[in-house]
C-alpha positions as CSV (number, residue, x, y, z in Angstrom):
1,X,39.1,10.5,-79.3
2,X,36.2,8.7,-81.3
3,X,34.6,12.2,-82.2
4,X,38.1,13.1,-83.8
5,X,38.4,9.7,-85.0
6,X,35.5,9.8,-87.6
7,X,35.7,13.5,-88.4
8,X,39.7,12.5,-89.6
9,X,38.5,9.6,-91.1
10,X,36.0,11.0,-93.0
11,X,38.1,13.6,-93.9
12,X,40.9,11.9,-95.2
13,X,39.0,9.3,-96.5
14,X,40.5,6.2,-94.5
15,X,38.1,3.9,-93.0
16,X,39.3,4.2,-90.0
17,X,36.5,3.3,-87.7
18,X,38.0,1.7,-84.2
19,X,40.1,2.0,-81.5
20,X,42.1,-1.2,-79.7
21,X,42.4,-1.6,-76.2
22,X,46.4,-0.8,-76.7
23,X,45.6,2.9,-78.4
24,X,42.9,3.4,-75.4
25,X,45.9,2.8,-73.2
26,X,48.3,4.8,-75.1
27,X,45.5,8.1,-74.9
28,X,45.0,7.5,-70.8
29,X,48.8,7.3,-70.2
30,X,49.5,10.8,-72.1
31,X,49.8,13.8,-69.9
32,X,48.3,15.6,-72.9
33,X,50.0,19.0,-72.0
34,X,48.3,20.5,-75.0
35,X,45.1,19.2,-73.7
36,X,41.8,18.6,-76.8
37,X,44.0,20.6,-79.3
38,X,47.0,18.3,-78.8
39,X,44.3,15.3,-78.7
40,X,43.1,16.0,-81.8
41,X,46.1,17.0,-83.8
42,X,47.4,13.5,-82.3
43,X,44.3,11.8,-83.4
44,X,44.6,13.3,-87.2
45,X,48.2,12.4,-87.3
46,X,46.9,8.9,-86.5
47,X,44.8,8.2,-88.5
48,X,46.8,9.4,-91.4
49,X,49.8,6.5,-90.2
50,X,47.0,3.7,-89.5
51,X,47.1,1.0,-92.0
52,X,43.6,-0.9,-91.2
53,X,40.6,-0.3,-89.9
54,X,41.5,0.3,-85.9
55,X,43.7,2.9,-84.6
56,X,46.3,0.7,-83.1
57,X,49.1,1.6,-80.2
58,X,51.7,0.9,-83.3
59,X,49.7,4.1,-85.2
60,X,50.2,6.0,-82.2
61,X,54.0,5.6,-81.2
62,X,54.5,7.0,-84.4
63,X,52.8,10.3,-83.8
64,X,53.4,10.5,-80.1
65,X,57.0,9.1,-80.4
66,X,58.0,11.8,-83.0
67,X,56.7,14.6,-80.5
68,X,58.6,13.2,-77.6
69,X,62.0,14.5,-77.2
70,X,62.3,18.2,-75.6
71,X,64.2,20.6,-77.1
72,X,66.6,20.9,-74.8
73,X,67.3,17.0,-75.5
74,X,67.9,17.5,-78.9
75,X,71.8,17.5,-80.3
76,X,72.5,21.0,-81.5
77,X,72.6,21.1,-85.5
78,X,72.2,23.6,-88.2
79,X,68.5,23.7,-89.3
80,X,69.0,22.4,-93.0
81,X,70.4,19.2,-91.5
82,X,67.4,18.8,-88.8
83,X,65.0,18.9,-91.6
84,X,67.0,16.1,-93.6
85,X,66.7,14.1,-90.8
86,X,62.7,14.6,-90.0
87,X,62.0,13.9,-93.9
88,X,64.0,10.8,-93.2
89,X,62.2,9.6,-90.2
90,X,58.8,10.5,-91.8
91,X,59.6,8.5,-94.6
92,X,61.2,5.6,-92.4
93,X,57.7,5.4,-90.4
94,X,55.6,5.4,-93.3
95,X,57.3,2.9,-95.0
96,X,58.1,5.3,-97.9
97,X,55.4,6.2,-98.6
98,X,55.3,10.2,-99.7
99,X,52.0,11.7,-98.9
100,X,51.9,10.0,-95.4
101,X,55.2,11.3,-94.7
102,X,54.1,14.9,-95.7
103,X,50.8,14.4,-93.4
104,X,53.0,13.7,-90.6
105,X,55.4,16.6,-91.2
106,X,52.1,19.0,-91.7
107,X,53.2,19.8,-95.2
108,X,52.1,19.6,-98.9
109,X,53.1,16.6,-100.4
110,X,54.7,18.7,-103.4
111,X,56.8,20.5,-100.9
112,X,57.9,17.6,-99.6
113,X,59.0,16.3,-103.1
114,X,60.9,19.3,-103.7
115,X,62.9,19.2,-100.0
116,X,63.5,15.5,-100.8
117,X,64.8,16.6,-103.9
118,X,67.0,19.1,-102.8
119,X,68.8,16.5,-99.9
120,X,68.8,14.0,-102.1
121,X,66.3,11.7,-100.2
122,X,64.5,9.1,-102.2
């Protein structure tokens, strides 16, 4: 977790440069189904949500909370209103803020401007 820590600091330029007890706790309780890959895309996600210099259990609900629910939990809707929804709960966890949001989602911040214009989202 510390390897990917720095390399996704240093990448997104955040210094980013611990890990509290809480987010150590957080890692060890994951199954991690997905095993390093999930780890580090986890990690990245992370570090793009933390707002200080340690990686806190708060920076990690976020990530790990989002990826939680199976499919088979989720209420059946048409696509276009799923994605309304996600860019709404990216935005809500970030506090707004755009290029976060898009991080989380895993898409260009521009792209994500343009789907917020389309539903109206601001």
């Amino acid at each position: 977790a510390y390897h990917f820590l720095r390399r996704f600091a240093g990448e997104y330029g955040k210094e980013v440069t611990a890990i509290d007890s809480g987010a150590v706790a957080r890692l060890m309780a994951h199954s991690w189904p997905g095993n390093v890959r999930e780890l580090e895309n986890v990690v990245g996600r992370a570090v793009i949500m933390a707002a200080g210099p340690t990686l806190t259990a708060g920076d990690l609900s976020v990530v790990l909370d989002a990826d939680a629910p199976a499919a088979t939990d989720l209420p059946l809707m048409p696509l276009a209103e799923m994605e309304r929804l996600m860019i709404k709960k990216a935005l809500h966890a970030t506090g707004g803020n755009r290029s976060r949001a898009a991080a989380l989602l895993g898409i260009d911040a521009s792209t994500l401007w343009r789907k917020m214009k389309r539903w109206q989202l601001s």
